[in-house]
C-alpha positions in Angstrom: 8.0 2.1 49.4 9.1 5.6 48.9 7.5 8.6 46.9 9.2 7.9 43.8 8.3 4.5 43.4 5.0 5.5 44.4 4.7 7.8 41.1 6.6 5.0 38.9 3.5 2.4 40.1 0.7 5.4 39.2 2.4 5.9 35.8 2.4 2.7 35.0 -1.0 2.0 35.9 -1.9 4.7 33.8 -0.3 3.7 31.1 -2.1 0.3 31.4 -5.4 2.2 31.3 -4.6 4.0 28.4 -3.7 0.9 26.1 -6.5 -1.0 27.7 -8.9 1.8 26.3 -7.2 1.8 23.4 -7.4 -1.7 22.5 -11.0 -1.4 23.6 -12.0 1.6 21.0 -9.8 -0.4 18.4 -11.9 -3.1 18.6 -14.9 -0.7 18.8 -13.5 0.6 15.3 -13.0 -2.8 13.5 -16.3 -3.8 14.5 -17.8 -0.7 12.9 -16.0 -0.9 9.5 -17.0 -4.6 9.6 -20.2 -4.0 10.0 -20.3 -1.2 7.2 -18.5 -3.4 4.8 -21.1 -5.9 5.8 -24.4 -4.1 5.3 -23.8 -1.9 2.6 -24.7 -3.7 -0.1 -28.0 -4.8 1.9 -28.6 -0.7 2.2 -27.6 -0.4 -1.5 -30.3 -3.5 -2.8 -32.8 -2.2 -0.4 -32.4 1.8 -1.8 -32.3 0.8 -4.9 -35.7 -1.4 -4.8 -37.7 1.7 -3.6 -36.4 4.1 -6.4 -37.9 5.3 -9.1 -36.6 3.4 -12.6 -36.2 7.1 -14.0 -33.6 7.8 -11.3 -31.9 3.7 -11.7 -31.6 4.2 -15.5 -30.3 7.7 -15.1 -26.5 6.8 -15.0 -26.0 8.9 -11.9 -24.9 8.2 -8.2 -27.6 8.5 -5.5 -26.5 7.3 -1.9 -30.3 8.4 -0.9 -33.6 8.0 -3.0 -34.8 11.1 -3.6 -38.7 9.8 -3.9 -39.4 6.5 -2.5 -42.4 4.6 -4.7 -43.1 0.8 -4.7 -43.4 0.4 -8.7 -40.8 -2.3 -8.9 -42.1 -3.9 -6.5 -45.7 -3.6 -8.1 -44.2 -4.4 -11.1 -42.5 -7.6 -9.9 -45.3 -9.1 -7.9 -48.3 -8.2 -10.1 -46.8 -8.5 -14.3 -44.2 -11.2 -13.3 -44.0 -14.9 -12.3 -42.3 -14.1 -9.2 -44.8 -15.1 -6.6 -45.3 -18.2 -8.4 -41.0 -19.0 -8.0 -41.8 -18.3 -4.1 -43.9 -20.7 -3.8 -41.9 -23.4 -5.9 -39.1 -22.2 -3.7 -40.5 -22.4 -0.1 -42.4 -26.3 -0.8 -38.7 -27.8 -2.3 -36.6 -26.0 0.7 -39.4 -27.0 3.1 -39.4 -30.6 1.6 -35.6 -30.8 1.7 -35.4 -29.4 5.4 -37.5 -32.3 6.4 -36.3 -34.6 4.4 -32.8 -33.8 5.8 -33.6 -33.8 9.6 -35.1 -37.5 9.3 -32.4 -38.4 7.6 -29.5 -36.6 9.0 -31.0 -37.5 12.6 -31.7 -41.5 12.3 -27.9 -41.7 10.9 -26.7 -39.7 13.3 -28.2 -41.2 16.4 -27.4 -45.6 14.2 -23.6 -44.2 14.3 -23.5 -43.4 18.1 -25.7 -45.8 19.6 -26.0 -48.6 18.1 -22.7 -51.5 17.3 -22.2 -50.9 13.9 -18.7 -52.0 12.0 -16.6 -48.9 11.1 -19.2 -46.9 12.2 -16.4 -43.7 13.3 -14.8 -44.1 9.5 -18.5 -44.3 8.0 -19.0 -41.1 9.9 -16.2 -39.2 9.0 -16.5 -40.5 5.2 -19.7 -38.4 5.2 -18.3 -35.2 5.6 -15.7 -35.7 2.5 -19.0 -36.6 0.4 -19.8 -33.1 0.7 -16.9 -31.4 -0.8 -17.7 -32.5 -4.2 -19.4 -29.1 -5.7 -23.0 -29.7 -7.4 -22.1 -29.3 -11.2 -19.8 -32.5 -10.8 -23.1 -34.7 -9.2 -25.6 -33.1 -11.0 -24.7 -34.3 -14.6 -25.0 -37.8 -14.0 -28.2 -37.4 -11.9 -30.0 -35.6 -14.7 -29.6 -38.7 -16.4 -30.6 -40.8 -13.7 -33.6 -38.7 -13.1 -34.6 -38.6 -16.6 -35.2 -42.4 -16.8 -36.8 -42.0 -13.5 -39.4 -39.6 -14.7 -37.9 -37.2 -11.8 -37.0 -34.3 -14.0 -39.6 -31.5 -13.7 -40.8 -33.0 -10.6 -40.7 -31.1 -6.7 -40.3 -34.6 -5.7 -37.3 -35.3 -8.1 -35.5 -31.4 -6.7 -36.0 -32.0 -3.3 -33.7 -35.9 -3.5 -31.4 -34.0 -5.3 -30.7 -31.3 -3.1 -31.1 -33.5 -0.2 -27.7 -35.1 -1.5 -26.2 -31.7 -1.3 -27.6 -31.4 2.8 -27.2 -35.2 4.0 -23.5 -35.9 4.5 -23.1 -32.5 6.2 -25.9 -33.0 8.1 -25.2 -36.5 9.4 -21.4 -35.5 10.5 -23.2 -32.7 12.3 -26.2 -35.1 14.4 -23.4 -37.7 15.0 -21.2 -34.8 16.8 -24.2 -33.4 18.6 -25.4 -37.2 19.6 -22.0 -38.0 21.2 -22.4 -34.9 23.5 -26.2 -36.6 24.7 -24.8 -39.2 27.5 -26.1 -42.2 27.1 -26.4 -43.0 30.9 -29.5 -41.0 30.9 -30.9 -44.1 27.9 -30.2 -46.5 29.9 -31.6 -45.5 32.9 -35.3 -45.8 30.9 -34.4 -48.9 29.6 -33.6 -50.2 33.3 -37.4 -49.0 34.0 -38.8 -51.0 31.4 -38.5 -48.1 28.0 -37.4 -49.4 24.7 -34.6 -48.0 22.3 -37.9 -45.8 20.3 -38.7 -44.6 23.6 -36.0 -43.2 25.0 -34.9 -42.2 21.7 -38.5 -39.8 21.5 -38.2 -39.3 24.6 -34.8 -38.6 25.5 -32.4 -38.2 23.0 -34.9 -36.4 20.2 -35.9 -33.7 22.8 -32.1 -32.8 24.0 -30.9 -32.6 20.3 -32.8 -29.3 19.6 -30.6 -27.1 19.2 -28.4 -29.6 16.4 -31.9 -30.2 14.6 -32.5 -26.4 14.2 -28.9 -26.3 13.1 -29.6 -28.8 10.3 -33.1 -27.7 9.5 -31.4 -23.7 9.0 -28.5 -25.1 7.2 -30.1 -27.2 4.9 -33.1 -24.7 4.1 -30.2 -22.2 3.0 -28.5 -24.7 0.8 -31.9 -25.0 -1.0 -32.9 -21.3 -1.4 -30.1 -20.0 -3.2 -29.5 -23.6 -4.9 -29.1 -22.4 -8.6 -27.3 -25.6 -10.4 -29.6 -28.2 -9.3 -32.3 -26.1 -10.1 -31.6 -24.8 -13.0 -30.4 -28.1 -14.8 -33.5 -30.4 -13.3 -36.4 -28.3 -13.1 -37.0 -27.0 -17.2 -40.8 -26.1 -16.7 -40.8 -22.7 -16.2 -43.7 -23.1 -14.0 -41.3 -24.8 -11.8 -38.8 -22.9 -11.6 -37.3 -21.7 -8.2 -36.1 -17.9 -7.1 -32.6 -18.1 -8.4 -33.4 -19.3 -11.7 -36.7 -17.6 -12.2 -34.6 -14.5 -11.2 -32.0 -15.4 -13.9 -35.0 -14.7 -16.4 -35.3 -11.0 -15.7 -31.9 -10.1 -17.5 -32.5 -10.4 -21.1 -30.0 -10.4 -24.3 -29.6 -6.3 -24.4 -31.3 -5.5 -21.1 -31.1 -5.9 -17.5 -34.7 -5.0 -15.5 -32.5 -3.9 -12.6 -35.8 -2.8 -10.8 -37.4 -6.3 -10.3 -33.7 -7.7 -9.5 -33.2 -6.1 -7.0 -36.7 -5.7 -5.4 -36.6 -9.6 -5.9 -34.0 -9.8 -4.3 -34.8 -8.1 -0.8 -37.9 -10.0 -0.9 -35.4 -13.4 -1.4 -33.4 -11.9 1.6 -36.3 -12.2 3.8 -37.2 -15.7 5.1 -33.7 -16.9 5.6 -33.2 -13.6 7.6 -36.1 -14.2 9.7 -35.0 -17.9 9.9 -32.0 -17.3 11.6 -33.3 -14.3 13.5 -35.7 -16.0 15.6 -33.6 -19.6 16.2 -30.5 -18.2 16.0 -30.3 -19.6 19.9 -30.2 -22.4 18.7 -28.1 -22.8 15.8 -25.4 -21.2 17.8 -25.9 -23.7 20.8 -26.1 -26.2 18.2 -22.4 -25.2 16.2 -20.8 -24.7 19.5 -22.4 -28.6 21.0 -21.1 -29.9 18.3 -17.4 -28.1 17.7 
C-alpha cells in the first residue's frame, strides 16, 4: 500500500469519527430538547404552587418565584375537601388495581392453559372491548347502576372502572402467560402437584413483572378517571381528585393556587408508582411485545 493511499484510509477514518461524534452529540441534543419540552410544564406547576397568590394574580411572567411560601398549599389542605378526595381516590384506584389483577390474571392464565373453544379469538376480542371511550359505556351503566343501588357507592366506581382496565389487562396476562413454558407445569404435575399448585407456585410467581404491569396500568386509568367519576359518584363526599378538583374553578373565578398545588400533590403517587417498579413494568411490556 503506498503513502497516498495511506493518507486517503486516515482521511476517511477521520471523517467516520467526525460523523460518528456528530450523530452522537445530535442525539445528545434531541434528548435534551425532549426532555425540556417534557418537564417544563412539571417545573411550571410546581413554581407556580410555591408562589405567592399576589405574584399568580399579578398578570406578570415569572420563570423563578421570587419568595417561596406554602399558603396554597395550606390553603388547599386545611380550608378545602382536598384530603378527603385523596382518600376517596387512593381506596377506588386500590380497589380497582386488585380487582383487575384477579381478574385480568385468572383469564389470562383459562386462555393459555386450559382447552377452551375459540379461546385465541376470545383473547384478541378483549383488546377491541377497550377501544370504546368511557362516555359511550358510561351512560347506559348509570342506569344500570341506578336500579342497582350502585350509584354513590366505592363499590359501584370501582366495577365501573374495572370495565375500563379488564380487556386490556387480560390481552396483556394472556401475552405474558404464553411466554411462561408450560413444561415447567407439567413437570409438578408428574410429581404429584395439581393445576392450583403449580399455578401458585409456578406460574403466579414468574408473571411478576406482567402483574406489576397491570396493577400500574390500571391504578393510572383510575387516578385521573374523570367521566366515570364524575357521572356515578354525585355525593360530594365521594368525589375523587379529578372531579373534586373540577370544583375549585367557579363561574367568574379560577383559584389557580389550590389547582395547581393540587395538582403536584396528584402528580405524586403515580410518580412514585412507577419510580420504584418501573423494573418491572418495563420487563413486563417488553415479555409481552
Amino acid at each position: 500500500m503506498s503513502v497516498v493511499d495511506d493518507i486517503i484510509g486516515t482521511g476517511e477514518a477521520v471523517d467516520w469519527d467526525r460523523r460518528k461524534k456528530l450523530k452522537r452529540y445530535s442525539l445528545y441534543g434531541l434528548l435534551v430538547a425532549m426532555s425540556i419540552v417534557y418537564f417544563f410544564p412539571i417545573y411550571w406547576m410546581a413554581k407556580s404552587a410555591l408562589q405567592p397568590r399576589s405574584e399568580l394574580y399579578s398578570g406578570e411572567v415569572f420563570y423563578l418565584p421570587n419568595e417561596v411560601t406554602l399558603e396554597n398549599f395550606n390553603a388547599l389542605l386545611f380550608d378545602s375537601q382536598f384530603l378527603r378526595f385523596y382518600l376517596n381516590s387512593i381506596i377506588v384506584a386500590i380497589g380497582v388495581m386488585a380487582v383487575t389483577i384477579i381478574t385480568s390474571t385468572l383469564a389470562g392464565y383459562a386462555l393459555t392453559r386450559l382447552e377452551l373453544p375459540f379461546k385465541k379469538q376470545i383473547a384478541q376480542t378483549t383488546i377491541f372491548s377497550y377501544m370504546y371511550p368511557p362516555i359511550l359505556l358510561v351512560m347506559p351503566m348509570f342506569l344500570l347502576w341506578f336500579s342497582l343501588r350502585l350509584t354513590n357507592t366505592y363499590v359501584g366506581l370501582i366495577l365501573a372502572q374495572s370495565a375500563l382496565t379488564v380487556p386490556f389487562s387480560v390481552w396483556l396476562m394472556w401475552q405474558f402467560f404464553q411466554t411462561i413454558p408450560i413444561s415447567l407445569e407439567e413437570s409438578a404435575w408428574m410429581y404429584g402437584a395439581g393445576r392450583m399448585q403449580s399455578f401458585f407456585g409456578i406460574a403466579l410467581p414468574m408473571a411478576k413483572p406482567g402483574l406489576v404491569a397491570v396493577a400500574i396500568f390500571s391504578f393510572a386509568v383510575s387516578w385521573n378517571d374523570f367521566t366515570m367519576a364524575n357521572i356515578l359518584m354525585q355525593d360530594p363526599s365521594l368525589r375523587t381528585l379529578p372531579v373534586g378538583v373540577l370544583f375549585f374553578t367557579e363561574s367568574n373565578a379560577v383559584d389557580w393556587g389550590a389547582i395547581l398545588s393540587a395538582s403536584a400533590l396528584i402528580a405524586v403517587p403515580p410518580l412514585l408508582l412507577v419510580y420504584f417498579l418501573q423494573r418491572y413494568l418495563l420487563r413486563g411490556f417488553q415479555l409481552a411485545n
